[in-house]
N, C-alpha and C positions, 0 to 999 in steps of 0.2 A: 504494500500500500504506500503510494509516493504523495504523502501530507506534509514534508518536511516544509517543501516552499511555500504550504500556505498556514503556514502560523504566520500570524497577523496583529496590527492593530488598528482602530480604526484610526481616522484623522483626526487629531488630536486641538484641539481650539482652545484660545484663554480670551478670557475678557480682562480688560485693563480696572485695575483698585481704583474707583469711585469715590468723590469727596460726598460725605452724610451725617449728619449731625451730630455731634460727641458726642464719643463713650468713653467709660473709664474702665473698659478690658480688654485683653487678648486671646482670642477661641481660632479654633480650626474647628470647621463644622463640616463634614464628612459623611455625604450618603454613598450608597450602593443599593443597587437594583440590578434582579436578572430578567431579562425575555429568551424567550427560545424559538427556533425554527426549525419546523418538521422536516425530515428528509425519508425517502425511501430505500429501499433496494436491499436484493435478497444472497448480494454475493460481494466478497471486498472488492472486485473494481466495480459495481451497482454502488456501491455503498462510495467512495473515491469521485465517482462521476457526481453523485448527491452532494454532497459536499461543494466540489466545483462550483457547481450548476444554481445551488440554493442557499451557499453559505453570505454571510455577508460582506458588503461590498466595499471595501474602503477607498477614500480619495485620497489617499496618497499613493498607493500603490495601481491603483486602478485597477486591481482582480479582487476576486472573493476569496475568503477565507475560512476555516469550520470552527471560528470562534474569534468574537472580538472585541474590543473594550473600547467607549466611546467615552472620553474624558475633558470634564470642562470646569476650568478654574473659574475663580470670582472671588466679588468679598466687597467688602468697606474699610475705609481708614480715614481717622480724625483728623485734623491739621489743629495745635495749637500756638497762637504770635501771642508772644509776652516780652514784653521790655527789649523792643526789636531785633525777636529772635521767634521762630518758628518751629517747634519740636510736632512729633509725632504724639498724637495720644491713645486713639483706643483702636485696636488692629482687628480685623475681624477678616479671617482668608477661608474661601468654602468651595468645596471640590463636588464633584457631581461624578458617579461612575456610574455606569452601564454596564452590566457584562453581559454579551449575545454568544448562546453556546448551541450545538444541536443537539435536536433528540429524536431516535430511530426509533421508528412509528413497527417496523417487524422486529424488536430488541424482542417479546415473548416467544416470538416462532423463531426465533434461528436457534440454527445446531449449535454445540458446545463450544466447537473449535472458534466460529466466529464471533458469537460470543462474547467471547473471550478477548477476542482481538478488539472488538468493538468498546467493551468495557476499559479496557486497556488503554485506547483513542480518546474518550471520552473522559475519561478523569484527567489524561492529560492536557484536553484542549482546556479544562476546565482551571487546574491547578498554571497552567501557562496564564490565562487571562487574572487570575486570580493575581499573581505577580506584577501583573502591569497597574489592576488596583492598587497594590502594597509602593510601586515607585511612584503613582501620584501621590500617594499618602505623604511618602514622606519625604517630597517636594514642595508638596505642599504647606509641610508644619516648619520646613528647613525657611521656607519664603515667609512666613509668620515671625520666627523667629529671628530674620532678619531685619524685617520692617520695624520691629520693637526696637531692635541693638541702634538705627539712624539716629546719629550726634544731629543735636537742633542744626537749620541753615538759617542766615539772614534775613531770608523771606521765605514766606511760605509756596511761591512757585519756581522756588531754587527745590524747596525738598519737597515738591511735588513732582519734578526734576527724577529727583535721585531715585524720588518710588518706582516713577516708572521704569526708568535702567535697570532698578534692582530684578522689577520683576518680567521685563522682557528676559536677563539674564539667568535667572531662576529658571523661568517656563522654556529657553533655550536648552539648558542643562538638562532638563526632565526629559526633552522630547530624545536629546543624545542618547541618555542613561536607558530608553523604551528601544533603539535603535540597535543599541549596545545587547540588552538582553536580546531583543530576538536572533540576533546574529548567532549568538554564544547557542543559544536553542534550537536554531536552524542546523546547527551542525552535529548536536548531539541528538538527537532527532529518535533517530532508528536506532540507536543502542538503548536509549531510556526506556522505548515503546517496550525492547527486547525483552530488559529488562524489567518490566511489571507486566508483562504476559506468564514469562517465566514464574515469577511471585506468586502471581495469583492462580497458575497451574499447582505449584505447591501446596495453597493452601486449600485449594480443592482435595488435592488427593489426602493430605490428610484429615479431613473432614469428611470423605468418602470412607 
């Protein structure tokens, strides 16, 4: 089964920190959500073509893929001028995740062998996308935690200035680090699959 090239993610969008009326905290607010899309087929390449054919679509790459995570920054951040100086006050940066995985409408009627292999696919498209949530996360909290650390500037659209550099440069680094894993992923691909087929033949037979 040749899934290696289409581990995926979707295309990755940030909104720029918006001026909003003080606060006096700093939060990372953090959702996730799944959906899922049926595929059919009664044989691994039926099942290879499904995926192709039905998985989702991402705009960067411009193919489909059999699982993929749609991610989008945002947030609010306070400006305070005192004694003509401008500091940062209440930071509030919020992540939005998506994870789109499939699921095999004939999983009850297939034989053991496929099964198996299928099971085997599916936890991994699963735990792969899972990982792309986990480096927004903590890009997320790394760009919160910066916005707080900004020394006051002069005026306040000096360090309105500085936010935004900070966080084009944050949301730059996130998408590296997303680029970064799939590459590392793409390659080990078919020995991971190998190995939890393998696993979970094991723990069959001794449960048999």
């Amino acid at each position: 089964m040749t899934f290696a090239n289409r581990l995926g993610i979707m295309a990755i969008t940030a909104t720029m920190l918006a001026l909003f009326p003080p606060q006096s905290k700093a939060e990372t607010i953090v959702s996730k959500t799944f959906s899922y899309f049926s595929i059919g087929g009664r044989t691994a390449e039926e099942l290879d073509r499904e995926l192709e054919k039905r998985g989702p679509l991402t705009k960067t790459s411009g193919s489909r893929h059999p699982g993929a995570t749609q991610i989008r920054f945002g947030g609010e951040i306070t400006y305070l001028p005192s004694d003509g100086r401008c500091s940062v006050g209440g930071v509030k940066v919020t992540l939005k995740t998506k994870i789109i995985l499939p699921r095999w409408k004939n999983r009850n009627r297939a034989d053991r062998e496929l099964g198996m292999i299928w099971d085997a696919l599916s936890s991994d498209i699963k735990r792969h996308e899972e990982r792309h949530a986990e480096i927004a996360r903590q890009h997320a909290r790394q760009l919160e935690q910066s916005l707080k650390r900004l020394r006051p500037a002069r005026d306040c659209e000096t360090l309105q200035a500085k936010v935004a550099d900070l966080t084009t440069k944050t949301v730059e680094e996130h998408d590296k680090a997303q680029i970064a894993f799939d590459r590392v992923e793409a390659v080990n691909f078919e020995d991971r699959l190998i190995r939890i087929i393998q696993y979970r033949s094991k723990g069959k037979k001794v449960g048999n």
